[in-house]
C-alpha positions in Angstrom: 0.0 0.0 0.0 2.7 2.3 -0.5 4.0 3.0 3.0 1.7 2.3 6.3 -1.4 0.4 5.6 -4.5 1.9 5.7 -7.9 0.4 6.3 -9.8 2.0 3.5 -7.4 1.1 1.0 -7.0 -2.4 3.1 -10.7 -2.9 2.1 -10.5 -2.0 -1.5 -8.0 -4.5 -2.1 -9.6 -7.2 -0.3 -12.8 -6.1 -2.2 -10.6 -6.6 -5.5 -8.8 -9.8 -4.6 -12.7 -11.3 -3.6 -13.9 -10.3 -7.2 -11.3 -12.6 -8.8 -11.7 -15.3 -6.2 -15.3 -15.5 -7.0 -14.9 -15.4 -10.8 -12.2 -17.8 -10.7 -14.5 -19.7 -8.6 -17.7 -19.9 -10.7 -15.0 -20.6 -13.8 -14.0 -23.8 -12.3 -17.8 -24.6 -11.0 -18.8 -24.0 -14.9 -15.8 -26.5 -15.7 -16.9 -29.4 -13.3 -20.6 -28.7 -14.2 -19.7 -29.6 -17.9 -17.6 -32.9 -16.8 -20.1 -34.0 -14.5 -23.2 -33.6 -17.1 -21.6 -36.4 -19.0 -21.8 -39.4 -17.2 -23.3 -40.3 -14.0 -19.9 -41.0 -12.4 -18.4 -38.2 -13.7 -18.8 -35.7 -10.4 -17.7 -38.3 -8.4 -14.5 -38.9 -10.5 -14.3 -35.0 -10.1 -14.6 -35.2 -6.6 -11.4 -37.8 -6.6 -9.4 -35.8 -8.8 -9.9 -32.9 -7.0 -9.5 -34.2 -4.0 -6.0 -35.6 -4.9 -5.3 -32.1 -6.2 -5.7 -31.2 -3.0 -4.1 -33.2 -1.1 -0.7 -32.7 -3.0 -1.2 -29.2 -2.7 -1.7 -29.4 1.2 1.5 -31.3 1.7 3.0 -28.8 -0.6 2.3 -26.4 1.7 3.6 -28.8 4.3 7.2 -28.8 2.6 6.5 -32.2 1.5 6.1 -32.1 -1.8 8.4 -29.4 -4.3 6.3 -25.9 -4.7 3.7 -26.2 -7.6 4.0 -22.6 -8.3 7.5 -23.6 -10.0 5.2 -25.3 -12.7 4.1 -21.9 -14.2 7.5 -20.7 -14.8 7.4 -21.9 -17.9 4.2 -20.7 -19.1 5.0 -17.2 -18.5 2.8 -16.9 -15.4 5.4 -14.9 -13.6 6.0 -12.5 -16.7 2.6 -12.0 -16.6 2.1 -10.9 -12.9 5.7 -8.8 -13.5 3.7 -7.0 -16.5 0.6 -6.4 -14.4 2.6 -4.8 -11.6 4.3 -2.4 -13.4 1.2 -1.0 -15.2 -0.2 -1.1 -12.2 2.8 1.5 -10.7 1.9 3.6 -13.8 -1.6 3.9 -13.0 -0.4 5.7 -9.8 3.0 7.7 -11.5 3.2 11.1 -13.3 2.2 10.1 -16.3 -1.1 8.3 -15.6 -3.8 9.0 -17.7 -6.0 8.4 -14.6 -7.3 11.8 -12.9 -5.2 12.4 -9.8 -7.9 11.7 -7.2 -8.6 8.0 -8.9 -4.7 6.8 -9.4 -4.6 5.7 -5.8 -8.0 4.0 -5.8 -7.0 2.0 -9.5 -3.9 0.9 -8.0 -5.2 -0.7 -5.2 -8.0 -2.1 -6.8 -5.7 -3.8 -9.6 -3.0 -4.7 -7.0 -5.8 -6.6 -5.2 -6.8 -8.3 -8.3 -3.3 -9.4 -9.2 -3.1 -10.8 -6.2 -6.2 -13.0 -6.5 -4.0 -14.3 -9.8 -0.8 -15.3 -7.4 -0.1 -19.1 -7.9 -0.4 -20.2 -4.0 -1.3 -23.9 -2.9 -4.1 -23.2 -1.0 -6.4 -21.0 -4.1 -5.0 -23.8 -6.3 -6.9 -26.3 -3.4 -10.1 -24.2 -2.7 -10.5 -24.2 -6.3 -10.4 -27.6 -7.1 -12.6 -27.8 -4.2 -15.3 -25.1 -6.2 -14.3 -27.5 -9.4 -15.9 -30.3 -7.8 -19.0 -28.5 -6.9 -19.8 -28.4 -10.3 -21.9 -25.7 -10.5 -20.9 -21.8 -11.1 -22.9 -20.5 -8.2 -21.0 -23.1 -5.6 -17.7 -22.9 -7.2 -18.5 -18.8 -6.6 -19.2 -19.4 -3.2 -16.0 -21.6 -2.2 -13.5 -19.3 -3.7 -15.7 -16.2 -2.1 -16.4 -18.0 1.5 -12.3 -19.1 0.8 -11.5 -15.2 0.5 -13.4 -14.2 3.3 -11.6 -16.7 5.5 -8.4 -15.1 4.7 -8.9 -11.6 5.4 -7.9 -11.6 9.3 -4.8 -13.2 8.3 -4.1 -10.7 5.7 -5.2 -8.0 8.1 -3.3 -9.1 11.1 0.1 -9.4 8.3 -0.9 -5.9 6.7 -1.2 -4.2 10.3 0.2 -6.2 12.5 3.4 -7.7 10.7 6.3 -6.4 13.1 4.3 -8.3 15.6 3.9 -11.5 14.8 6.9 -13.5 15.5 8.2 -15.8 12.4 7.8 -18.6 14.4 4.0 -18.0 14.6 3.5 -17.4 10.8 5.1 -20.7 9.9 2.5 -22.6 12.6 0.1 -21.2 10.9 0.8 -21.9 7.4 1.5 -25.6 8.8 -1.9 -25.4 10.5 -3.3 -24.4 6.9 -1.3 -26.9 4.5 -3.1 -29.5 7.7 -6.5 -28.2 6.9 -6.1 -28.5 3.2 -4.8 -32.4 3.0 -7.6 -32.9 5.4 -10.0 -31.5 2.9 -8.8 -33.5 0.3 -8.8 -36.9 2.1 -12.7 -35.9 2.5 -13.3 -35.5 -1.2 -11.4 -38.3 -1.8 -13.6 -40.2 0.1 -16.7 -38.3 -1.1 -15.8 -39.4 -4.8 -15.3 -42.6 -3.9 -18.6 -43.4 -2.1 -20.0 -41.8 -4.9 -18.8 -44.9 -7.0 -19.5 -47.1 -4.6 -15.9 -48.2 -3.5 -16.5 -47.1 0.0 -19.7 -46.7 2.2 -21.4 -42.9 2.0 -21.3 -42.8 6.1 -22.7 -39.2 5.7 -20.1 -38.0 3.2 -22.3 -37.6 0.4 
């Protein structure tokens, strides 16, 4: 934010970031609508696959497995976000052709949509987790309730980062790479009572 944080522009950039979550969230609900219209076991393959997704992406997070960000090096991801940044610092610089009362606004409000675009284990998990809902308006609301649940943690390191001792920061992101291979066991095991390999014991 340019300096000490403050909670207006705090709040358009979460705003931002929660647009692209949800988006990117109905996307992948449109996705696993279309795969599970095929065939009657088609959701619950989704639900496996997705589930696996997860799971590798939690122990990722775990230091487990190697980062999957790596993986869009070499489709230009990086180059992409670098690009995006840099028009987003001339939005805010002398030659913007924003008015000067809106270049601070714009910049926020693209930085927090850039960072809904970051390759991070856990969106990659929530969204395989809104794939397998297979429907836009679920895979909306995972990646939105997802967003939600990260804006205390994103406050707390905005406002509060000189604070919070390293040690802390890596139990949490433990605690969260935890959460996420726990979520992907359970669609595992939701996909596969779907098919019938195990019992549904109130998975459905």
């Amino acid at each position: 934010f340019g300096g000490r944080p403050r909670p207006l522009a705090f709040a358009g950039f979460s705003l931002a970031r929660l647009a692209v979550y949800t988006w990117l969230g109905a996307f992948a609900g449109s996705v696993g609508e279309a795969l599970s219209v095929r065939a009657a076991v088609a959701g619950a393959w989704l639900a496996v696959v997705a589930g696996l997704v997860a799971l590798f992406l939690g122990l990722s997070l775990l230091q487990l497995f190697p980062d999957p960000a790596r993986l869009l090096g070499p489709l230009g991801w990086d180059r992409f976000l670098a690009g995006g940044m840099a028009g987003a610092g001339r939005l805010s610089g002398p030659g913007s052709p924003l008015p000067r009362p809106l270049r601070k606004a714009a910049l926020v409000l693209v930085l927090g949509g850039l960072q809904g675009l970051l390759p991070c284990g856990l969106v990659w998990a929530f969204l395989a987790r809104a794939a397998a809902a297979s429907s836009p308006g679920g895979g909306a609301a995972t990646m939105l309730a997802f967003g939600l649940g990260t804006i205390p943690a994103l406050a707390a390191l905005a406002f509060l980062a000189a604070r919070v001792p390293e040690g802390v920061r890596a139990l949490l992101w433990k605690l969260a790479g935890a959460l996420v291979v726990a979520g992907g066991v359970l669609l595992v095991l939701r996909g596969l009572a779907g098919l019938g390999v195990v019992p549904h014991g109130g998975l459905g």
